[in-house]
Short mmCIF file of the C-alpha atoms (twelve columns), coordinates in Angstrom:
data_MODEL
# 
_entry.id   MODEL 
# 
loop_
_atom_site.group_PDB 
_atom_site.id 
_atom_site.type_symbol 
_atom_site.label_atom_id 
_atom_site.label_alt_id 
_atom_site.label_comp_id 
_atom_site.label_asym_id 
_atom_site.label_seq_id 
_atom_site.Cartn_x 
_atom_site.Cartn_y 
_atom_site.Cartn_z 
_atom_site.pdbx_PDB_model_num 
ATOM 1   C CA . UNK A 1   -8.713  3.664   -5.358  1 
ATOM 2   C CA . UNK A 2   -11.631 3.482   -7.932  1 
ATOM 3   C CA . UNK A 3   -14.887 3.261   -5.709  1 
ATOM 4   C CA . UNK A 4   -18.621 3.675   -6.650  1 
ATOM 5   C CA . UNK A 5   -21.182 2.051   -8.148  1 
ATOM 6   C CA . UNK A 6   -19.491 -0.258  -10.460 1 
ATOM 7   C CA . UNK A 7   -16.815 -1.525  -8.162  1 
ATOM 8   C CA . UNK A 8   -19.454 -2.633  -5.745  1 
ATOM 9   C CA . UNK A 9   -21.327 -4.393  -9.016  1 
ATOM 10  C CA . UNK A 10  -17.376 -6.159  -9.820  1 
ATOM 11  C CA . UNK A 11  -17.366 -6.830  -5.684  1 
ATOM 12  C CA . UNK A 12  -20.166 -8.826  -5.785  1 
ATOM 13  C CA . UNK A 13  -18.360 -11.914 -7.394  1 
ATOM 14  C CA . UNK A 14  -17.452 -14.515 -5.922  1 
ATOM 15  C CA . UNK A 15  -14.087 -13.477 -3.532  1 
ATOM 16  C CA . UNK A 16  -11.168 -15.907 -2.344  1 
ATOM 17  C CA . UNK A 17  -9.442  -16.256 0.899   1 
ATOM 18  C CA . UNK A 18  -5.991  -14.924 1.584   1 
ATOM 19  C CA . UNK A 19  -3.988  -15.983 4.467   1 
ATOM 20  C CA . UNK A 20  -1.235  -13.950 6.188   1 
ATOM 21  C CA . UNK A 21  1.880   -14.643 3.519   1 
ATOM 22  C CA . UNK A 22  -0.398  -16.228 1.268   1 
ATOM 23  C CA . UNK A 23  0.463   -15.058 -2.743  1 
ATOM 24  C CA . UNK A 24  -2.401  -13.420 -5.174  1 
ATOM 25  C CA . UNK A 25  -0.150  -13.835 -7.491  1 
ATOM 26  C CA . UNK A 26  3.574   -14.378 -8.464  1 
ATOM 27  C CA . UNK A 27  5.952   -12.211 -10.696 1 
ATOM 28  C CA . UNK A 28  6.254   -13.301 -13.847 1 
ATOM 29  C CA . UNK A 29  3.087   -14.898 -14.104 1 
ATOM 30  C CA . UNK A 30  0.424   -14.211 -16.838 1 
ATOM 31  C CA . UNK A 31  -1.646  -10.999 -16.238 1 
ATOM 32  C CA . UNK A 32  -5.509  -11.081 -17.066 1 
ATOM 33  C CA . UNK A 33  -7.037  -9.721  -14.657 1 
ATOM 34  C CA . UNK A 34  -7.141  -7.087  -11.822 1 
ATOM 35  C CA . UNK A 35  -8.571  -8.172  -8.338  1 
ATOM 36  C CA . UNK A 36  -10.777 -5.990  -5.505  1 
ATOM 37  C CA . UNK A 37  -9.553  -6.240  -1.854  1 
ATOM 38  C CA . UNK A 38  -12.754 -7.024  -0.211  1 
ATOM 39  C CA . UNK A 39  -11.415 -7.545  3.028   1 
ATOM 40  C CA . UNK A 40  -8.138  -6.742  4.768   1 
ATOM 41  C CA . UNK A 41  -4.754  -5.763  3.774   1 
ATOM 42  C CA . UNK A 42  -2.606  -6.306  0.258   1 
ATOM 43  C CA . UNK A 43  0.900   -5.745  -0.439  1 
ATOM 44  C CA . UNK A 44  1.785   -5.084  -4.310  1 
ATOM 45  C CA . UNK A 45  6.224   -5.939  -3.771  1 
ATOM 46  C CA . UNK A 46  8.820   -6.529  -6.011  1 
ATOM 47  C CA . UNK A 47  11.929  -8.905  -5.530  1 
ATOM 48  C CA . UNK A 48  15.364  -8.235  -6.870  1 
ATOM 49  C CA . UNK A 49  17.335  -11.302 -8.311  1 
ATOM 50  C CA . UNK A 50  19.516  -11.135 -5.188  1 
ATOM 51  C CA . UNK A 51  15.881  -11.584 -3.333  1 
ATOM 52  C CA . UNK A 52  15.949  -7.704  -1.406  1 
ATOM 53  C CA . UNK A 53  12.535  -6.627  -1.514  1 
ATOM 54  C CA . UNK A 54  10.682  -3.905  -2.005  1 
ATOM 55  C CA . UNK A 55  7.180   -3.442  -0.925  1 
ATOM 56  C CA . UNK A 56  5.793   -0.815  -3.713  1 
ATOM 57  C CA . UNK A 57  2.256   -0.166  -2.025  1 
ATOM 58  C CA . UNK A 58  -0.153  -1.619  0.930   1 
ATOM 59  C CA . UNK A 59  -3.736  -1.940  -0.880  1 
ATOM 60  C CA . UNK A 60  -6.844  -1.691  1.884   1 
ATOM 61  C CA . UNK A 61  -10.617 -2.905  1.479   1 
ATOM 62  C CA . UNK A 62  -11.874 -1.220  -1.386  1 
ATOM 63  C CA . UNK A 63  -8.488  -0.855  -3.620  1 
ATOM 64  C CA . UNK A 64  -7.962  -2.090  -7.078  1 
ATOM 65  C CA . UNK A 65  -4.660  -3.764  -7.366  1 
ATOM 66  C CA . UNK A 66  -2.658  -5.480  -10.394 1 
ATOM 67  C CA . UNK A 67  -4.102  -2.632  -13.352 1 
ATOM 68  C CA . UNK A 68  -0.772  -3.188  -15.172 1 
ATOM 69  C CA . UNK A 69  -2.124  -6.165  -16.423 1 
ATOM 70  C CA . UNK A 70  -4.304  -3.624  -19.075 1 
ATOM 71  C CA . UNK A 71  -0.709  -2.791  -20.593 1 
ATOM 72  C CA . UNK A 72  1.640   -5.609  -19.655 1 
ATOM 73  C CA . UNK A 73  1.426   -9.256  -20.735 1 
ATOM 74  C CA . UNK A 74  3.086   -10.975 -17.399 1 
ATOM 75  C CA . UNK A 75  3.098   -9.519  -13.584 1 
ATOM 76  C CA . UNK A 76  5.277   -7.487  -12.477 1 
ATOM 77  C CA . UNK A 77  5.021   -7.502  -9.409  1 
ATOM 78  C CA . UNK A 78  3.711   -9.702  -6.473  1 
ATOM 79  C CA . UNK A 79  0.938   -9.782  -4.537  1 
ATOM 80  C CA . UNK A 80  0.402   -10.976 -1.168  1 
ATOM 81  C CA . UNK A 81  -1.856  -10.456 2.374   1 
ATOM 82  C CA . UNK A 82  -0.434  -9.145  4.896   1 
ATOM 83  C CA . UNK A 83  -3.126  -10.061 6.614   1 
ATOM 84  C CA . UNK A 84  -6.466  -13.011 6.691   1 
ATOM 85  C CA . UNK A 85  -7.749  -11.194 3.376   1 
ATOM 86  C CA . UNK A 86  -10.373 -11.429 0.623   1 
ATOM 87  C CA . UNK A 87  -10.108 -10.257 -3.206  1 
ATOM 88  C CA . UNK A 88  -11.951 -10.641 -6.075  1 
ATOM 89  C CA . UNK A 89  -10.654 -11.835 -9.114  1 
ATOM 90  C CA . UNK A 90  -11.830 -9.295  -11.840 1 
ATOM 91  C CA . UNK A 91  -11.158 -10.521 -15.309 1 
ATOM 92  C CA . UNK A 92  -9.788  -8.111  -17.839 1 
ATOM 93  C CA . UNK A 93  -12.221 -8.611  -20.327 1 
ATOM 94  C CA . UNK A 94  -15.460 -8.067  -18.401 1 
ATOM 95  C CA . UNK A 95  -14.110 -4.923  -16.839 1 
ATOM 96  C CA . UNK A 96  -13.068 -3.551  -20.467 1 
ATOM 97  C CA . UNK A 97  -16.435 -3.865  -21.283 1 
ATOM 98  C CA . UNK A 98  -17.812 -2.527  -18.054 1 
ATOM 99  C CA . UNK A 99  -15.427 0.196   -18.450 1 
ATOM 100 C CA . UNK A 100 -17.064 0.841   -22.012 1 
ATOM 101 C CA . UNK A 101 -20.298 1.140   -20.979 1 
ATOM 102 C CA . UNK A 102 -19.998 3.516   -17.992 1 
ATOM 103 C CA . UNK A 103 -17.566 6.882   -19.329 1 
ATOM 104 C CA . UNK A 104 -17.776 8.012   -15.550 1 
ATOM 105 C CA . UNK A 105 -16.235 4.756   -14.277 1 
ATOM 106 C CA . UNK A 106 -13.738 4.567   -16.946 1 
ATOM 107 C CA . UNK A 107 -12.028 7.844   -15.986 1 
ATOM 108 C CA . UNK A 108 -12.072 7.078   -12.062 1 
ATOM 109 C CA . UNK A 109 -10.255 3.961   -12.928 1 
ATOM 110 C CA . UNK A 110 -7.870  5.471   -15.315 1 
ATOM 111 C CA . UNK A 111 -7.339  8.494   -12.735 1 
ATOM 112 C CA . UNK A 112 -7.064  5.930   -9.688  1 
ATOM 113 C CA . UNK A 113 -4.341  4.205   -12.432 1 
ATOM 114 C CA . UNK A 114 -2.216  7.556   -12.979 1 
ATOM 115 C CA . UNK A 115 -1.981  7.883   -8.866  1 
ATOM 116 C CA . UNK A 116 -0.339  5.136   -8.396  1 
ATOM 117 C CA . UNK A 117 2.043   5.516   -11.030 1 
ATOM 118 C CA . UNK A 118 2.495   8.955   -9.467  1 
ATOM 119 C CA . UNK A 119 2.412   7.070   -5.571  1 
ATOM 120 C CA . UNK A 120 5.211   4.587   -7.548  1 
ATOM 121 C CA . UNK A 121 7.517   7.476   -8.719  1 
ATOM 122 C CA . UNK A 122 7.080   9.234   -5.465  1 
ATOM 123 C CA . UNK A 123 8.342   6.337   -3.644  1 
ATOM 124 C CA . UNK A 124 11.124  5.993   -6.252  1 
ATOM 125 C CA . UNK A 125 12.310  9.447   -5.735  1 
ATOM 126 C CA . UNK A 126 12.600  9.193   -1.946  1 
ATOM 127 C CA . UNK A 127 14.081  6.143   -2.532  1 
ATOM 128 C CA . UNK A 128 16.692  8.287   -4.343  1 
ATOM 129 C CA . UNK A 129 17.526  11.326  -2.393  1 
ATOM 130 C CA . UNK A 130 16.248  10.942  1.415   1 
ATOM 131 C CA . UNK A 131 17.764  9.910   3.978   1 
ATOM 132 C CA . UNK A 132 16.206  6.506   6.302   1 
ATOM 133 C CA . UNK A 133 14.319  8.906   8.859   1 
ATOM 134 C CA . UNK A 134 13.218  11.276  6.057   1 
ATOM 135 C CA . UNK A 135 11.709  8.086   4.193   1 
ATOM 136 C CA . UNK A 136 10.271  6.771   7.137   1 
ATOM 137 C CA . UNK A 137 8.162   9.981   8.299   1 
ATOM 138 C CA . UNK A 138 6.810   10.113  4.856   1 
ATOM 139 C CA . UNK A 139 5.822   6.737   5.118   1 
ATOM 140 C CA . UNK A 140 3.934   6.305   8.480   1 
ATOM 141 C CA . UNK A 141 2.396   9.507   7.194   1 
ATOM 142 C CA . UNK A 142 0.690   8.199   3.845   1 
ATOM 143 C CA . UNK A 143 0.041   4.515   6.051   1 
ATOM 144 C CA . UNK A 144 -1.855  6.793   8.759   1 
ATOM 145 C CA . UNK A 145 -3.519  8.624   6.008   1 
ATOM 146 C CA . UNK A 146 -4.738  5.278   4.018   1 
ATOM 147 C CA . UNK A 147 -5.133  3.300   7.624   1 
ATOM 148 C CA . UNK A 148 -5.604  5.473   10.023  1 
ATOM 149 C CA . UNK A 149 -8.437  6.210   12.976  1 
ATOM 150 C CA . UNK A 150 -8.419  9.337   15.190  1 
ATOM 151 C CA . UNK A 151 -8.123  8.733   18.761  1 
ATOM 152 C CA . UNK A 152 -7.057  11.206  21.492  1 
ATOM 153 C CA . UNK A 153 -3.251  10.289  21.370  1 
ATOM 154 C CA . UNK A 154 -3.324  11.450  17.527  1 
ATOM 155 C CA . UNK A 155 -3.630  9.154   14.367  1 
ATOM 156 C CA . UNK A 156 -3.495  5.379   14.993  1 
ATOM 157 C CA . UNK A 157 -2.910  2.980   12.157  1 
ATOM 158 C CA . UNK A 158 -5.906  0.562   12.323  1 
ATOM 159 C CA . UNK A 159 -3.412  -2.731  11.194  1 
ATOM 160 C CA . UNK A 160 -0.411  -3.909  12.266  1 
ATOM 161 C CA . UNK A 161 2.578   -3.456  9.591   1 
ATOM 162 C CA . UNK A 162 5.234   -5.041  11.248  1 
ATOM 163 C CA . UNK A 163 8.785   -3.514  11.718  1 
ATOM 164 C CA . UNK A 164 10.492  -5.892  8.751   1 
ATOM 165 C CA . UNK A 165 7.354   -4.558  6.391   1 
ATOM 166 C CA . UNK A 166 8.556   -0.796  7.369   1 
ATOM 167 C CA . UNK A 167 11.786  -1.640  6.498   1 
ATOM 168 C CA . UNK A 168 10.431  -3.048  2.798   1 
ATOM 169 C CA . UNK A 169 8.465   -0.073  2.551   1 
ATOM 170 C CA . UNK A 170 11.339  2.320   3.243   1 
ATOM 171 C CA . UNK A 171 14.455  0.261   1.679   1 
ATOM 172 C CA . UNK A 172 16.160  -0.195  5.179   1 
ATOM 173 C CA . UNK A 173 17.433  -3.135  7.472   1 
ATOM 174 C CA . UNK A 174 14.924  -3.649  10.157  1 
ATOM 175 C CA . UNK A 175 17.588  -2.647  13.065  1 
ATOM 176 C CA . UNK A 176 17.714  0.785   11.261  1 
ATOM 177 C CA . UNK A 177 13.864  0.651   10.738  1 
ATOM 178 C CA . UNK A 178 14.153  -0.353  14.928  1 
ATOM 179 C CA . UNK A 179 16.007  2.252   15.947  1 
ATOM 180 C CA . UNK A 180 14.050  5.156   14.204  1 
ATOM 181 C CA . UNK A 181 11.226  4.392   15.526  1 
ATOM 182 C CA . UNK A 182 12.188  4.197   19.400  1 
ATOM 183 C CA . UNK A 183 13.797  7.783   17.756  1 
ATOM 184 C CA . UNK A 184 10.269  8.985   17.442  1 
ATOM 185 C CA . UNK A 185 9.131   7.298   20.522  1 
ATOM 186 C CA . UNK A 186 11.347  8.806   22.206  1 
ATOM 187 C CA . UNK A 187 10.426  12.717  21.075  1 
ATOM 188 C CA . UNK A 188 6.924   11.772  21.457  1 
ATOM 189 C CA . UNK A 189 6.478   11.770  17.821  1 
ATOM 190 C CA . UNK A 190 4.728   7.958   17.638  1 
ATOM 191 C CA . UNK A 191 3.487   5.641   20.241  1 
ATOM 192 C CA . UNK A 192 2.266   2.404   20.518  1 
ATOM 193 C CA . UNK A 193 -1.132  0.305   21.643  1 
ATOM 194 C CA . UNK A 194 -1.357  -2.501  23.713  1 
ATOM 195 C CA . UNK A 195 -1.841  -4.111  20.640  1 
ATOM 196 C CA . UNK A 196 1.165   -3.191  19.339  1 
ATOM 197 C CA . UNK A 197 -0.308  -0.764  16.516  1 
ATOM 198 C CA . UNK A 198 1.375   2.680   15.767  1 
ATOM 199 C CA . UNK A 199 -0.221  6.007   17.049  1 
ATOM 200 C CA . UNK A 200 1.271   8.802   15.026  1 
ATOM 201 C CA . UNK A 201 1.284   12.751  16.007  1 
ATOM 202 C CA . UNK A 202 0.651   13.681  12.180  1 
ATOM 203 C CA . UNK A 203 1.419   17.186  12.904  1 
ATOM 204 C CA . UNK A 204 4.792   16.716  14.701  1 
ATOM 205 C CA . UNK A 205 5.587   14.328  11.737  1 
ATOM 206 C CA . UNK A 206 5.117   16.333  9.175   1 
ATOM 207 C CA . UNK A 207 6.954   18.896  10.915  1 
ATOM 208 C CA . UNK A 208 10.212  16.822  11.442  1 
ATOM 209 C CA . UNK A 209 9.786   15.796  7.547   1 
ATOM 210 C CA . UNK A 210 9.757   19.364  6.973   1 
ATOM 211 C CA . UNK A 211 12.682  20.038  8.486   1 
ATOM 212 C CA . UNK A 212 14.640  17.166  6.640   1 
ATOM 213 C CA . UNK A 213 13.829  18.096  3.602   1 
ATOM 214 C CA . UNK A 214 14.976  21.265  3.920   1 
ATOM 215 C CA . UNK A 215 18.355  19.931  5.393   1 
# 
């Protein structure tokens, strides 16, 4: 999301340090700013008041996160690294004016804006009408196409997104999140590194997807 010339000019602030579970930011909290993910790996989530929640999108080195603050007075949503991480705070103000000065930049940001709204309703709408497996193909498919490296096995997402983050992604236990995947281990559709990362045949994915939709 929203690269070129003046992000790296906003990068080149000072950045913080996020650890693994550490919070940006909270929801609820004032909004004035958007932040940079310098380094590592994001999570934008939002928690019901029975505490369920509900990880809306996994920002990598280079996103933009937290834009709603140019329309909403408080968060909401939360932030946090899923992941050692760095982001730069990017105050609302200075960007505005940034954004002013540079018509080019302004419409990246505000197209970068409009896909993640799209991104958000697209998750919504899955949410809605497919079923676990269905929502789960879909999403190792956009993680291996945001995270991924080609190797010989196929398409191997470069971080680890653990099986009780799948299940936030998706809107599933973890046992059902579990059981999927040995599904698609199983056909050959996914394996996994040493490392534990996930090695996805995009192709054979997509195809299965295909297939359930259709259903």
């Amino acid at each position: 999301m929203f690269r070129g010339k003046l992000c790296a000019e906003l990068g080149r602030r000072p950045a913080r340090g996020v650890e693994a579970g550490g919070y940006v930011y909270h929801m609820g909290e004032p909004s004035r700013s958007v932040y940079l993910v310098r380094s590592g790996l994001i999570k934008t989530s939002m928690v019901s008041p029975g505490g369920q929640q509900l990880t809306l999108h996994v920002h990598k080195s280079g996103d933009i996160f937290g834009e709603l603050c140019l329309c909403l007075g408080e968060r909401r949503e939360q932030a946090v690294g899923l992941e050692r991480s760095e982001v730069v705070e990017i105050p609302v103000d200075l960007l505005i004016v940034r954004l002013r000065e540079d018509p080019d930049a302004a419409l990246a940001f505000a197209s970068a804006a409009c896909e993640h709204l799209a991104q958000a309703y697209e998750r919504l709408r899955s949410l809605s009408v497919e079923p676990a497996m269905g929502r789960l193909t879909r999403t190792l498919l956009d993680l291996a196409e945001d995270l991924g490296e080609t190797t010989p096995l196929g398409t191997q997402i470069s971080h680890h997104i653990t099986q009780e983050e799948l299940a936030r992604l998706i809107g599933a236990r973890r046992e059902v999140v579990s059981s999927l995947l040995n599904q698609l281990r199983m056909a050959g559709l996914i394996s996994y590194t040493r490392r534990g990362l996930i090695i996805v045949n995009r192709q054979a994915v997509r195809e299965l997807l295909d297939s359930i939709s259709e259903t």
